[in-house]
C-alpha positions as CSV (number, residue, x, y, z in Angstrom):
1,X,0.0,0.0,0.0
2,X,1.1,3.9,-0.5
3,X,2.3,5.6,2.3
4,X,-0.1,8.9,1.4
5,X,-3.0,6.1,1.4
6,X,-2.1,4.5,4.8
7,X,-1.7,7.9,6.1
8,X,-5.1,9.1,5.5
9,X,-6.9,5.9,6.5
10,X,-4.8,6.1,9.8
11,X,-5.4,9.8,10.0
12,X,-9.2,9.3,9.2
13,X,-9.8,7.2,11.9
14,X,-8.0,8.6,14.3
15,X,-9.6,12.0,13.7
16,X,-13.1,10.2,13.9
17,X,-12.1,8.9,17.2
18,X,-10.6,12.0,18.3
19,X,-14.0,13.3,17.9
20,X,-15.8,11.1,20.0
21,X,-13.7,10.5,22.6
22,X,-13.3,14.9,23.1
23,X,-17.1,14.3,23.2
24,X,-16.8,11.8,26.1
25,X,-14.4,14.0,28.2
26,X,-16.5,17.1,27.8
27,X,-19.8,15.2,28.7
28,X,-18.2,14.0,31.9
29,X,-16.9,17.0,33.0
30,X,-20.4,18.7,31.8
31,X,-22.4,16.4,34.3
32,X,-20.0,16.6,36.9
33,X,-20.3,20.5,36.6
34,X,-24.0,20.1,37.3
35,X,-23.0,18.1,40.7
36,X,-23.0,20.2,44.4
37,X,-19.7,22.0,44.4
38,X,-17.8,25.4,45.2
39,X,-17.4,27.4,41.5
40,X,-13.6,27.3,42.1
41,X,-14.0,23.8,42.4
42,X,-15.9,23.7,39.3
43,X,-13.6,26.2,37.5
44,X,-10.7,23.6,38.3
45,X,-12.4,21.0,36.7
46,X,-12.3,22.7,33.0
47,X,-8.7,23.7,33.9
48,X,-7.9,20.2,33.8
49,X,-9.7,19.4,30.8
50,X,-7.8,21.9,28.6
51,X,-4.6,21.0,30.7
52,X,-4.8,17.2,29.7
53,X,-5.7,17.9,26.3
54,X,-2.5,20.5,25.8
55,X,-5.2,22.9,25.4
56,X,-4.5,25.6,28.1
57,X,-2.1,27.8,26.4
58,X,-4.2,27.9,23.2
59,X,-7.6,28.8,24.8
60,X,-6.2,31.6,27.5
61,X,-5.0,33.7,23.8
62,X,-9.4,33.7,23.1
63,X,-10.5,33.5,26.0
64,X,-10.0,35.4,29.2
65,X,-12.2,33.7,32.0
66,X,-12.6,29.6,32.2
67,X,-16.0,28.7,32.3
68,X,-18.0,26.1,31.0
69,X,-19.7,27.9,28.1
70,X,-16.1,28.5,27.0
71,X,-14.3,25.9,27.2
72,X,-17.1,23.6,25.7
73,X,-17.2,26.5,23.0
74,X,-13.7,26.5,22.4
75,X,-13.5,22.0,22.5
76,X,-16.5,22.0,20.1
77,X,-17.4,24.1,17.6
78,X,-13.8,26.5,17.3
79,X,-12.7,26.3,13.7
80,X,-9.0,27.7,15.3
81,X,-8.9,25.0,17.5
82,X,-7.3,21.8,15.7
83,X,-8.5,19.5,18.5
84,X,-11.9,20.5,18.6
85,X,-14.9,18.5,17.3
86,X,-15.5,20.6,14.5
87,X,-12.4,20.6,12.9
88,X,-11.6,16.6,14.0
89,X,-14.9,16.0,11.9
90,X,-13.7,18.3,8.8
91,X,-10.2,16.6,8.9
92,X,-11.4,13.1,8.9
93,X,-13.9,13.6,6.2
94,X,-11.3,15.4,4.3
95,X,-8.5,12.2,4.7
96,X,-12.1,10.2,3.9
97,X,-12.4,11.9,0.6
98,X,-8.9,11.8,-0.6
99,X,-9.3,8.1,-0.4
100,X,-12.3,7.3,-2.0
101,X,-11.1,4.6,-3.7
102,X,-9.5,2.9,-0.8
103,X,-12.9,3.1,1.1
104,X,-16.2,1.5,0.4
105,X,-19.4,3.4,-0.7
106,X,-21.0,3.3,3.1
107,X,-18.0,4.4,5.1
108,X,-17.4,7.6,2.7
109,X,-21.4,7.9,3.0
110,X,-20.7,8.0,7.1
111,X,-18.4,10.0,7.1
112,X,-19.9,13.0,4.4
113,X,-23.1,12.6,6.2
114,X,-21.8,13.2,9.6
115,X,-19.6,16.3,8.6
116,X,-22.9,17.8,7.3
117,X,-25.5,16.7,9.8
118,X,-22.8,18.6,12.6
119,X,-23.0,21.6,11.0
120,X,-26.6,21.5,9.9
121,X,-26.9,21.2,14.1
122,X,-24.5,23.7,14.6
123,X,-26.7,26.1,13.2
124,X,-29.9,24.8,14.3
125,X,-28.3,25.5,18.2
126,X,-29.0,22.2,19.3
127,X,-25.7,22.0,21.2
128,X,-26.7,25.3,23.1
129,X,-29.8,23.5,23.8
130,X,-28.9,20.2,25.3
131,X,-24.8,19.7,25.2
132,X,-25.5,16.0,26.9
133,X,-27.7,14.7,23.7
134,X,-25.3,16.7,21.4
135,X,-21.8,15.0,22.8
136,X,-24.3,11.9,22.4
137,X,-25.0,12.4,18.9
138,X,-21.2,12.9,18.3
139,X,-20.6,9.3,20.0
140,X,-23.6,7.6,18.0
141,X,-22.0,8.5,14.5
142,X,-18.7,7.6,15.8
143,X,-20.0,4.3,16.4
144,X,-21.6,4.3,13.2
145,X,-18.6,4.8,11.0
146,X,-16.5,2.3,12.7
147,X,-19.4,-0.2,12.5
148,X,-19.8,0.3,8.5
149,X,-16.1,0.2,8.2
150,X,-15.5,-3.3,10.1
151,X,-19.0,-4.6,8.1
152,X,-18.3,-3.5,4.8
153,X,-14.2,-3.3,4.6
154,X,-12.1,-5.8,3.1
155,X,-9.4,-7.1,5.7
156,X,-6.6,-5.9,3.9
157,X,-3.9,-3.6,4.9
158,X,-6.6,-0.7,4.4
159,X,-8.4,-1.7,7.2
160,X,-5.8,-2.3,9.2
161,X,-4.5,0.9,9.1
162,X,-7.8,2.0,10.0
163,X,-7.9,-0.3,13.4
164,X,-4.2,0.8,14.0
165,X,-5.3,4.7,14.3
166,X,-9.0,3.9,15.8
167,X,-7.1,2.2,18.5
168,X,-3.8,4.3,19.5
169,X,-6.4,7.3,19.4
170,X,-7.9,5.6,21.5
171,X,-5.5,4.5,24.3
172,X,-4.3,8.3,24.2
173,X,-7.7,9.4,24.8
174,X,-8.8,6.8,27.7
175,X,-5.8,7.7,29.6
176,X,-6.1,11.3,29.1
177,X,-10.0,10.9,30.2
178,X,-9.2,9.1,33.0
179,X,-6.8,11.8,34.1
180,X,-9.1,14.3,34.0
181,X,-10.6,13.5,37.3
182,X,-7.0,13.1,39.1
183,X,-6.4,16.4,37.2
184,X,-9.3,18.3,39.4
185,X,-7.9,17.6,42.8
186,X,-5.5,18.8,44.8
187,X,-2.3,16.4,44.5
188,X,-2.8,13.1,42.8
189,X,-5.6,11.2,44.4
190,X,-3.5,8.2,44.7
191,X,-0.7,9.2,46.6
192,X,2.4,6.9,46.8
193,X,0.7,3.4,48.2
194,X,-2.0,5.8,49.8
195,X,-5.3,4.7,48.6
196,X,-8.2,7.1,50.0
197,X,-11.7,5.9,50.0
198,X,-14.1,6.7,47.9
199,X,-16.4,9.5,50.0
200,X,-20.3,9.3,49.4
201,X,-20.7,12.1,47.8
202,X,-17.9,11.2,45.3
203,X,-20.5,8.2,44.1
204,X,-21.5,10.3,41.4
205,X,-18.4,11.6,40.1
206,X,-16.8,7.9,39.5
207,X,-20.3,7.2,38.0
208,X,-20.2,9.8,35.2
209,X,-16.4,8.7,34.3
210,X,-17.6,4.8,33.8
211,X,-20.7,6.4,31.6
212,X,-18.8,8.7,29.7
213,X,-16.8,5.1,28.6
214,X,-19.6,3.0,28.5
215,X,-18.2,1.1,31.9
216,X,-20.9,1.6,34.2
217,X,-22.6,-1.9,34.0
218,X,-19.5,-3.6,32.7
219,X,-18.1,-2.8,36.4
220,X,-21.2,-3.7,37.8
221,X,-20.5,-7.2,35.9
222,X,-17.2,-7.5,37.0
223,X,-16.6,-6.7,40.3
224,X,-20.1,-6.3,41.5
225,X,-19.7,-4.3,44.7
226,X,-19.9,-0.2,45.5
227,X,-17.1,2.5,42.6
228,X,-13.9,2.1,44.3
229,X,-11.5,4.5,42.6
230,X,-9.2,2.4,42.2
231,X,-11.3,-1.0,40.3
232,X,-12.0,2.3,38.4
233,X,-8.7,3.0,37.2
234,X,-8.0,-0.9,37.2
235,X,-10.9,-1.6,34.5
236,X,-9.9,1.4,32.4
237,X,-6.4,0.4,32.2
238,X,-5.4,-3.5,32.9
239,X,-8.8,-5.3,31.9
240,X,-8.3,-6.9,28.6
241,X,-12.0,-7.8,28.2
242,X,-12.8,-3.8,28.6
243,X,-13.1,-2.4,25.4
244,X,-11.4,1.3,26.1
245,X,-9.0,0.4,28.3
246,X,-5.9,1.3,28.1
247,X,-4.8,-3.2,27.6
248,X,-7.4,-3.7,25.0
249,X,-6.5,-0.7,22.8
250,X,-2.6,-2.0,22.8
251,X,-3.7,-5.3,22.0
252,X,-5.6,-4.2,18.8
253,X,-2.9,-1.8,17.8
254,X,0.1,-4.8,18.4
255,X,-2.4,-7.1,16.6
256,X,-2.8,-5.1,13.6
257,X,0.5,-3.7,13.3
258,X,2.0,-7.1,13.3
259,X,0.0,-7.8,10.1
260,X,1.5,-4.8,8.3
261,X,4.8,-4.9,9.5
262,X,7.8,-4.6,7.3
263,X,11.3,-4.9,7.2
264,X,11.9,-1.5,8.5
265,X,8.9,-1.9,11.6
266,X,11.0,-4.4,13.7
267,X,11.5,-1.4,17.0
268,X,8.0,0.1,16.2
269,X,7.1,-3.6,16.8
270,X,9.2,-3.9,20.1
271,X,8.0,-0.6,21.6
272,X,4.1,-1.9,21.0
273,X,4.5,-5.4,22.1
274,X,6.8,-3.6,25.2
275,X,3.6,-1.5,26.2
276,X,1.1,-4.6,26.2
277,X,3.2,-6.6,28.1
278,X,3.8,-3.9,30.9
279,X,0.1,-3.9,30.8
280,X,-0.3,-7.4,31.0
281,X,1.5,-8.4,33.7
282,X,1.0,-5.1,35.7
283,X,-0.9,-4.9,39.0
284,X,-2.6,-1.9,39.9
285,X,-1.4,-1.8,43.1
286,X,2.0,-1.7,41.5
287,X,0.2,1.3,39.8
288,X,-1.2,3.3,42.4
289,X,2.3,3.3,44.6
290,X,3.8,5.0,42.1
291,X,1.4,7.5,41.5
292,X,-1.4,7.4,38.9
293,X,-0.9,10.7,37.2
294,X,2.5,9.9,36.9
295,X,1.6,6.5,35.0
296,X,-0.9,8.0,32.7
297,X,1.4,10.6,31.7
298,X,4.4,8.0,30.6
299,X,1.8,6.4,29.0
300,X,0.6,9.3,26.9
301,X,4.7,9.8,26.1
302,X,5.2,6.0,25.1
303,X,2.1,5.9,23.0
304,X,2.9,9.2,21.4
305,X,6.3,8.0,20.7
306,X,5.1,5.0,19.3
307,X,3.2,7.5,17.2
308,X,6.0,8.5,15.5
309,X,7.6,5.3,14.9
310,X,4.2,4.2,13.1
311,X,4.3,7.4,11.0
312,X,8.2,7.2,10.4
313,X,7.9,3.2,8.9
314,X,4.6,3.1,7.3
315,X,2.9,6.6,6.8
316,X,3.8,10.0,5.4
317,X,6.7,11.4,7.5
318,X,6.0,14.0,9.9
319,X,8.3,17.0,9.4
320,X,10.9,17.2,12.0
């Protein structure tokens, strides 16, 4: 396969799950927002949210006051803004439609008819309206395109490409979402071996974060007893059988990379199969001694290094 064709299937896919997964982070912090709490409480919240998404510098040059109207304004619907909904939908339409012929009839369909049905909401103010059932919509035709692409693909290297950036998008994005909650606290929540328990009131919290991933009745399946913080972070991050944790993204991305490796991909290779083996055989006690913010944010380095290998033996170079 071309490089330039790879590149915009791994580019469209990753866009499309950039999309939903900024969706996800902004509905949790939207109904934690709505939760009992001081306003510089609630103010610290969106801080981390445009801190974890390497968004703060960017938003304080348009906006001068951190509120929710803003930063949801800003992570949505600002054309500036490469990382916001908008423009992830525009990008992965347009690395859609310079593949056309790699693609099949239905996905481009997906992905042209999401691109206009967000702008034709745009303008009808239904995200002013009810930002919950918008950020819904957003993860609805996210599941939609990657539904029509695994349904109507061939399993070639073309689809793998696609799983390869649906997936590494998505590891990035879990981790960064799972952050976001450590983020709004004072010091890292778990402290050097210091577990703290889970407070009443904090019920809620944990319960929007396993919602805004679909988890909320898988860890009712799995471990069957009151939201611990830290089964939280374990389902998110070691659970296999999980489908956005951090283990299950590495295995598709190690799983499809090894079926389109080359003779140049041998350290790319290493560096995956080295993070799904750490993640394997890692305990989340292990975890938590260190310091979970510190975890999640070698992660986010590791997978965005192994970004750059990807790009470096199979895509379109990134300039240097």
């Amino acid at each position: 396969m071309l490089s330039r064709t790879a590149d915009h299937l791994f580019w469209m896919a990753r866009y499309m799950e950039r999309a939903e997964n900024t969706a996800r982070m902004l509905d949790v912090n939207y109904q934690t927002a709505l939760l009992p709490q001081s306003a510089d409480k609630a103010e610290q919240g969106w801080r981390g949210l445009l801190s974890i998404s390497e968004l703060t510098q960017p938003f304080a040059k348009k906006y001068s006051e951190v509120t929710a109207r803003n930063v949801m304004d800003f992570m949505v619907r600002d054309a500036d803004n490469p990382s916001s909904i908008l423009a992830c939908l525009r990008a992965a339409r347009e690395n859609a439609r310079a593949v056309r012929g790699a693609l099949t009839t239905e996905v481009w369909e997906t992905q042209n008819q999401t691109w206009l049905e967000f702008n034709r909401a745009l303008q009808s103010h239904a995200f002013d309206r009810d930002p919950s059932d918008f950020f819904e919509w957003v993860k609805v035709r996210s599941h939609q395109s990657r539904g029509v692409t695994v349904g109507t693909m061939l399993m070639d290297d073309s689809l793998h490409f696609l799983r390869i950036g649906t997936f590494l998008e998505r590891a990035d994005n879990t981790a960064r979402l799972l952050d976001v909650k450590f983020h709004a606290l004072t010091g890292d929540y778990f402290g050097a071996g210091n577990v703290k328990e889970s407070q009443e009131v904090d019920f809620y919290h944990w319960s929007a974060i396993l919602r805004s991933v679909s988890g909320f009745e898988v860890y009712r399946k799995v471990y069957r007893n009151v939201i611990r913080p830290e089964r939280v972070a374990e389902l998110l991050i070691l659970r296999p059988d999980m489908p956005r944790s951090l283990a299950a993204c590495m295995n598709e991305v190690l799983l499809n990379l090894e079926q389109v490796a080359n003779e140049q991909s041998s350290e790319t290779l290493r560096r995956a199969g080295r993070i799904r083996s750490d993640l394997k055989y890692g305990r989340i006690d292990e975890i938590l001694a260190t310091g979970l913010h510190a975890y999640l944010t070698q992660f986010l380095d590791r997978v965005g290094d192994l970004g750059i290998g990807i790009s470096r033996d199979f895509l379109v170079p990134i300039p240097s």
